[in-house]
N, C-alpha and C positions, 0 to 999 in steps of 0.2 A: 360427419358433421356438415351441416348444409350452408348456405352463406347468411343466410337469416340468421342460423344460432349461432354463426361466430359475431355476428355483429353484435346481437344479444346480448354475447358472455363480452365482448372486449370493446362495445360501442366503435368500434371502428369496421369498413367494409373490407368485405375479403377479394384478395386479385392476389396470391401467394400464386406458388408453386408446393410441388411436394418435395421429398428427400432426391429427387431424381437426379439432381444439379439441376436445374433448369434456371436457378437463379444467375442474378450475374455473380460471376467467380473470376478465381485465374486460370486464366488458360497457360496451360503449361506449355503449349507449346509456341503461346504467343508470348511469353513472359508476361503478359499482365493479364488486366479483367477484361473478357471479351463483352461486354454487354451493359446497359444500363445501371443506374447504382440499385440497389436491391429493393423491392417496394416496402419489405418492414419497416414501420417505422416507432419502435417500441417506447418511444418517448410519448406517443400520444398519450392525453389524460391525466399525464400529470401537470402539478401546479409550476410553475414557473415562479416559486419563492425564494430562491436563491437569490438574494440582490451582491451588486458589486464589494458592498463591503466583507458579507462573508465569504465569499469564494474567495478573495483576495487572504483571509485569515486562515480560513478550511486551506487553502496551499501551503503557506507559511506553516500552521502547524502541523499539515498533516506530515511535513519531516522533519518531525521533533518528537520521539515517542520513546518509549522504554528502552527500544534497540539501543539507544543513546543514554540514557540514563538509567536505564538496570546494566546493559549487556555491555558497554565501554570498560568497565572495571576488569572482567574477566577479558577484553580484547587488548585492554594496557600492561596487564600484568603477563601476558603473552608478548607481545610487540614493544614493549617498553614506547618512548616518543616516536618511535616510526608509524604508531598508528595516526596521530595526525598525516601524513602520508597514504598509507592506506582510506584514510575518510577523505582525505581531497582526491586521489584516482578514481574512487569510486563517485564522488558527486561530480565530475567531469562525468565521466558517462552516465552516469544518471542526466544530467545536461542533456546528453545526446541524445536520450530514451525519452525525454521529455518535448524536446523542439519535434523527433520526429511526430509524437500523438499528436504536438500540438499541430503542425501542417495535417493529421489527417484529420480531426478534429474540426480546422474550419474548413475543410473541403465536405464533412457532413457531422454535424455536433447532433449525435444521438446520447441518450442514455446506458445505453449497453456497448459503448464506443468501442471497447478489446474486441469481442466478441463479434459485434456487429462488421469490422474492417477486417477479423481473419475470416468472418464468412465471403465477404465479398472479394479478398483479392486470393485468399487460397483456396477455398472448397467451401463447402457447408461441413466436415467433417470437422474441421479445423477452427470451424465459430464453434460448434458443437464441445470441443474439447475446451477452446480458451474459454466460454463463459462457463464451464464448471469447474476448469481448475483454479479458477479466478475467484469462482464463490468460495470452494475448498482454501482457497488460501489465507480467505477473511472469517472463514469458520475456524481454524485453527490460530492462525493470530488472534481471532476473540479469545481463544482458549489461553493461550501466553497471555493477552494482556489480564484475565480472571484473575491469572492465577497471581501475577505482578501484583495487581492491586490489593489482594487478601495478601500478598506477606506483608506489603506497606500498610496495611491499616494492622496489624501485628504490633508494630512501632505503638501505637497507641491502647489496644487493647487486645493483652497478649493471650488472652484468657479465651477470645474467641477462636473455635478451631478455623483452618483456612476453609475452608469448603464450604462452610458456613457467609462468611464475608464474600466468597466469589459467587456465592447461589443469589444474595440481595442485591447487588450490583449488577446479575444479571435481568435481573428482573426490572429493577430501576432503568435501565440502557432500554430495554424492551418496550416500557410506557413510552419512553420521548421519542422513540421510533415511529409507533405506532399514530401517534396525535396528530401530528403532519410535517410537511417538509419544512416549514420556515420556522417549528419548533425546535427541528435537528441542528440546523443550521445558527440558531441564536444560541443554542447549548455549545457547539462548536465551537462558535466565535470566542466564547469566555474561555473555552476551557484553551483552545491557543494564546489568549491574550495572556492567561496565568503564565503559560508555559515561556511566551515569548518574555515575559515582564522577567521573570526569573533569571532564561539563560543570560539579558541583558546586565541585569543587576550584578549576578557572578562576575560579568567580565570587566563592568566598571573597579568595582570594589577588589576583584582582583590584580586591577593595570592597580590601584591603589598603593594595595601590598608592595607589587615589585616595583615603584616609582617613589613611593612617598615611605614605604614600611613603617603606619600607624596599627599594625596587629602584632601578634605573639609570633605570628609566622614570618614577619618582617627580616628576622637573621639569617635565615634560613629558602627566603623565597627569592628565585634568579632566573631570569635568561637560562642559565647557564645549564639550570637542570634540565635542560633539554636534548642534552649531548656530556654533561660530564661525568654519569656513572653508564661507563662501560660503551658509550657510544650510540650514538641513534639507531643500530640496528644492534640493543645489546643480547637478542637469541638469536639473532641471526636474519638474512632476509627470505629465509623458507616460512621459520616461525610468523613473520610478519606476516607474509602470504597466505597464510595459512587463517590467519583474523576477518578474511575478507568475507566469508560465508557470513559471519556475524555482521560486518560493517553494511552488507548488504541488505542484511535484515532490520536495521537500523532504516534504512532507504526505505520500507514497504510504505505504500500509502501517498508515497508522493505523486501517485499516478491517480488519486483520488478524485482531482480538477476534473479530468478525462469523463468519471462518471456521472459527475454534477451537472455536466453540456446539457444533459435534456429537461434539467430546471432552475437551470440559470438565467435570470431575467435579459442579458443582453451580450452571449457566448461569446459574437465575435470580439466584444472590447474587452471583457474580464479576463476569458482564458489566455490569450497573448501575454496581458500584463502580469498576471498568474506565475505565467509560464517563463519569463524572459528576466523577473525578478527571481528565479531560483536559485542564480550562483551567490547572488550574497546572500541568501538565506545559508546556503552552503558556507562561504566562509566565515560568516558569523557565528550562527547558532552549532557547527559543527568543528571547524578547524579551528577558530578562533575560541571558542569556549574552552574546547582540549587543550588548545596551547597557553592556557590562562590556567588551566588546572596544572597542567604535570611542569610550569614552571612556577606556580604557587608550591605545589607537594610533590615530591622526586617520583617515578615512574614505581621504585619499588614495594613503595607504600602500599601500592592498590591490589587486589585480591578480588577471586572470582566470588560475586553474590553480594558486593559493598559496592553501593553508588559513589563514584568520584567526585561527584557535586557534594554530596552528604561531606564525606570527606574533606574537599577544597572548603566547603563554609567553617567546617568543626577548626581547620587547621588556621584556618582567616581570625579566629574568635569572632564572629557572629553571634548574639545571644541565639538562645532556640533555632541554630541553625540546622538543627536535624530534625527537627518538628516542619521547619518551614520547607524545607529541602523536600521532605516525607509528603507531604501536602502538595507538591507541585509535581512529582512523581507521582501520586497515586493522580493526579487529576490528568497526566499524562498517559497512564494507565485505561483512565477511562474513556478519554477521547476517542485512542484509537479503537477500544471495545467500541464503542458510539460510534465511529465511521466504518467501523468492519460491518456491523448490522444495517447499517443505511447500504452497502455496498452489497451485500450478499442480498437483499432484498429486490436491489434494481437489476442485479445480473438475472436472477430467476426469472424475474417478469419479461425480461428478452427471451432468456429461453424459452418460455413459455407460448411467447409470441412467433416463434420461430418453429414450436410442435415439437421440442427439444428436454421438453418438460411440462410437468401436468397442467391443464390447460387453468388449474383453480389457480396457481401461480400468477398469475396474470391479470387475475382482478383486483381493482382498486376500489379500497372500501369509501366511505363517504366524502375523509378526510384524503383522500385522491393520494394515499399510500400505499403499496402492495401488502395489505395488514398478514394475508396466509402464508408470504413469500418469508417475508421478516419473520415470522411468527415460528417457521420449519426450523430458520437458521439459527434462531435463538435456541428451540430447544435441544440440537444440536450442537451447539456453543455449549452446551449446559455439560456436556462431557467431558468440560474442561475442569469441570465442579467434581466430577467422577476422579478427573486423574488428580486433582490437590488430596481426596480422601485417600486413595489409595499409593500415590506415590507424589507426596509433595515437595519432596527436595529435588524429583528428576521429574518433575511437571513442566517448566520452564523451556528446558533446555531440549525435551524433547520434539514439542511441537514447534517450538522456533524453528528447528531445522527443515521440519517438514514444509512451514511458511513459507522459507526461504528458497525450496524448488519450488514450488507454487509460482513464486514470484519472479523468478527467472524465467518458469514456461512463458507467464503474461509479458514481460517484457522482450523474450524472445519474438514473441508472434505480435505485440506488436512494432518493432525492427522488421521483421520480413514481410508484414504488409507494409508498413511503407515504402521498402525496397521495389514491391511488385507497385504500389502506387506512383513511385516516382520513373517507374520504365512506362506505364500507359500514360502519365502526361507527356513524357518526352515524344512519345509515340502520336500523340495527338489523341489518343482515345479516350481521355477523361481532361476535365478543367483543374486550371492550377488552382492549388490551394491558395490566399492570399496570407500564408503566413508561413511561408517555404521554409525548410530547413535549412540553415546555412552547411557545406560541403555535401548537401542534396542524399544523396544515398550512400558516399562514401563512409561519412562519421556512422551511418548506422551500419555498414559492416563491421566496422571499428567494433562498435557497441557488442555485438551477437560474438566474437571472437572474445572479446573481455568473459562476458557471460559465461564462453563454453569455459574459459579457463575456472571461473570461479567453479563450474560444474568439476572439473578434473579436481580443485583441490578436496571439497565436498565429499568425492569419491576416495578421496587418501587419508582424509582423518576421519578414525575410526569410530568419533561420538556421534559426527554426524551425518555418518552415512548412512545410518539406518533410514533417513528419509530418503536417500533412494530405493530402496526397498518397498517403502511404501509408495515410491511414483510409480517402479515396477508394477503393483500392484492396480493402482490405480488406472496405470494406462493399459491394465487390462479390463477393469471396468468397465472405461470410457469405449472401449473397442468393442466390448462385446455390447452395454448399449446402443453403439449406434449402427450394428447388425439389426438388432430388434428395433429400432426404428425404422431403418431401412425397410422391413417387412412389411410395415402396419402403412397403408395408403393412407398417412393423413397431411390434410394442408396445412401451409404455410401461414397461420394468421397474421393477415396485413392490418397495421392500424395506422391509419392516417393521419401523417403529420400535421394536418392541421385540425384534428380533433371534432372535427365534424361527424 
């Protein structure tokens, strides 16, 4: 391909390199990046419609999702109240995972930020792997959230099959993708405000119950049940640990800010704030919700495949509180489908832009959306439609797990580029970010050692390990394409940040 027809296909000019490394990387033997920051810059061409007040909501809900309101049930009836414990350890390092994107983030706010900063501080091999297993991760949480949302619209019309309900909603997510970005972004914004208005309303009307006891559950609802059957670790504290793969998955998407940077109207002010309001979205809408439930209703109550919210309202007496509960979940449901497809569509365009993937990925149709990018990921999501027809009661649980290494690799790589980022500032060979991580590189060892453990328990329970099996597999995919890329002399398409 010549420079004229990359410019052609991507309106931007070409000054790349090829697979050779020639970009700037880490030098291993310097510990950091020896060279300039990379010239892709795969945000060109898009719209900058993300204004402050969505990314501020797209943050907020994007860690509010089913992991929480389908998969808390099956983590409480496991862990009893200790899972509140488990959800505040893990949103401490999620904390960590989050300040470090954010320091790399305004030291260069692309679009393809995972991907983009393991190419530049580890290899091209390493961009090459995290923007695919990062797409794969949001192609398969599309798939769990499908399948979430067809058994919640069941609640209301039992009569339709699941695969049925998961195929129109896949479809539905697809249009608002397709139309443009500040379409996605206002669908968003609601579909968090439901989510946020909800978890809020639970926990008033629940201080309610245990303060005032104007419900049925008023006899019955205590502090206390938080420690008086059997004790806060009543299986034990393996069993609790053992919840964390899930509580993890519950986390996915919080890292979603990170890809919005390349059409966010004004990155350096939103994502900071984004980012620095995440511990009380943490103990509001997750420690504080939990602890409002399992001291509204005892820990033994809950079972896997029954929302705790549904629950905590039925047991509050709420009218239609399973109708309303239903409705906030499935809208929860389709969020994250909606942010999985806006995600998997802007990862491809990077790789794209980087020779990493087919070069049609990378064009923006009118409405200045990757329409072919979305368009692959979607029909691919649609196999989530395949697994509700043929195994819908183990549809769920299967590709959660899957998600859940997915999301461990993207949070591990990005922890160890900013490891290697924060040795070339010190070093003097890159500029400080102006939004430093606070304990600099140490919380993110911290962070990658929490990770590896979640990995180790992953590998000891036996439902969900079979998703390592499939990274097995997959990290032999990722190897043997980026052999066959290796081979083929093609460049690096550069697109100019400033869309010229």
């Amino acid at each position: 391909m010549t420079s004229a027809q990359v410019d052609k296909e991507y309106g931007g000019e070409h000054g790349g390199t090829g697979h050779g490394g020639d970009r700037a990387a880490a030098d291993p033997a310097g510990g950091g990046p020896s060279g300039d920051r990379p010239a892709g810059a795969p945000e060109e061409g898009y719209e900058r419609g993300l204004g402050s007040r969505q990314v501020q909501m797209i943050a907020i809900g994007g860690a509010i999702g089913v992991g929480l309101f389908m998969g808390a049930g099956a983590n409480i009836a496991k862990a009893g109240p200790s899972i509140i414990l488990m959800y505040a350890l893990a949103g401490v390092v999620i904390f960590f995972i989050m300040r470090a994107l954010g320091e790399l983030l305004l030291y260069r706010p692309v679009s393809g930020s995972f991907a983009e900063y393991a190419r530049e501080f580890l290899g091209p091999f390493f961009g090459f792997a995290t923007g695919w297993t990062y797409w794969l991760m949001w192609v398969v949480t599309g798939m769990a959230e499908l399948t979430a949302a067809a058994i919640y619209i069941h609640f209301w019309f039992p009569q339709i099959p699941q695969w049925v309900s998961a195929l129109v909603f896949l479809v539905v997510l697809f249009g608002v993708n397709l139309i443009s970005v500040k379409i996605f972004g206002e669908v968003e914004f609601w579909f968090s405000m439901i989510k946020v208005t909800a978890i809020i309303g639970m926990i008033v009307i629940g201080l309610g119950v245990l303060t005032l006891g104007f419900s049925d559950a008023g006899e019955t609802a205590s502090a206390s049940n938080l420690w008086a059957h059997d004790g806060i670790f009543p299986n034990g504290i393996g069993s609790s640990l053992m919840t964390l793969q899930g509580v993890m998955f519950a986390y996915l998407a919080v890292e979603l800010v990170g890809v919005t940077a390349g059409e966010s109207e004004n990155p350096e002010k939103t994502l900071p704030k984004a980012i620095n309001t995440l511990p009380w979205r943490i103990i509001v809408f997750y420690v504080g919700a939990l602890s409002v439930i399992l001291a509204v209703v005892k820990w033994t109550e809950f079972s896997a495949g029954n929302s705790p919210f549904v629950h905590a309202f039925e047991t509050m007496g709420i009218p239609l509180a399973a109708g309303i509960v239903n409705f906030v979940v499935l809208t929860a449901a389709l969020s994250s489908c909606n942010s999985g497809m806006y995600s998997t569509g802007r990862m491809l365009r990077d790789l794209a832009a980087n020779s990493e993937a087919p070069k049609a990925f990378g064009r923006l149709n009118s409405r200045k959306t990757p329409a072919l990018a979305i368009t692959v990921s979607a029909v691919l999501m649609g196999i989530g439609v395949v697994l509700n027809y043929v195994v819908p009661e183990k549809a769920f649980g299967y590709v959660t797990s899957v998600a859940t290494a997915a999301g461990i690799w993207t949070w591990m790589m990005i922890l160890i580029s900013h490891i290697r980022y924060r040795r070339a500032v010190d070093a003097g060979r890159l500029p400080a970010s102006s939004f430093p991580a606070p304990g600099g590189a140490l919380l993110s060892w911290v962070a990658v050692a929490f990770l590896a453990l979640v990995t180790c328990l992953i590998a000891y329970d036996k439902d969900a390990r079979v998703c390592l099996y499939v990274a097995a597999v997959w990290a032999v995919g990722l190897a043997v394409g980026w052999q066959v890329l290796k081979r083929r002399d093609v460049p690096v398409l550069h697109i100019s940040p400033s869309g010229d």
